[in-house]
N, C-alpha and C positions, 0 to 999 in steps of 0.2 A: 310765498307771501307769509308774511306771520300772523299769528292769530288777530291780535290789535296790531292796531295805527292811532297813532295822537300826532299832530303837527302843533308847534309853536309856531302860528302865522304871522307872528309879529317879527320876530328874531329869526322868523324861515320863511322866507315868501313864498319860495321854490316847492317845500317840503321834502327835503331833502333827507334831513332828519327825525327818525322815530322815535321819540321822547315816552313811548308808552311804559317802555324799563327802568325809565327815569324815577327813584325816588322823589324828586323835588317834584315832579308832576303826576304822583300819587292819589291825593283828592279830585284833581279833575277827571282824569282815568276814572276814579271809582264814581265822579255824577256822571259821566260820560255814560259808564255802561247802566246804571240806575237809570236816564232819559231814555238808554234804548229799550232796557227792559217794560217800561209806561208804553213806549210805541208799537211794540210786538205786541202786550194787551188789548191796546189802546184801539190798533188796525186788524190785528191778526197777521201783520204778515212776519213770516219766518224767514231764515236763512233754509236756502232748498237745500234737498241732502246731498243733490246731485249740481253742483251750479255748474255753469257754463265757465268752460277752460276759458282764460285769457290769452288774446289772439296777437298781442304782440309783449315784448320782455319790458316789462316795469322801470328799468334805467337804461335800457339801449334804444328801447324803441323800436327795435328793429323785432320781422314778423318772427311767431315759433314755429 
């Protein structure tokens, strides 16, 4: 998985596409991760160091 995710959910319903490399969608990206940084404060919760593997593949669906 890559670090970020941004979906355009108007023009991607599916989210098929990662628009976070996207120039054009640059500023949202950056309030994007400014909201998350208030929430980490905000809650205290973190990203753990250790997460939990994901138990099936991200576009097949199918188990790993």
């Amino acid at each position: 998985r890559t670090a970020e995710e941004l979906y355009d959910v108007g023009a991607d319903p599916h989210q098929r596409m990662n628009v976070a490399g996207d120039p054009k969608y640059a500023k949202v990206l950056a309030h994007m991760r400014q909201v998350l940084e208030e929430w980490i404060k905000e809650t205290g919760d973190e990203i753990p160091r250790d997460p939990t593997p994901d138990k099936f593949h991200r576009e097949t669906g199918k188990p790993l």
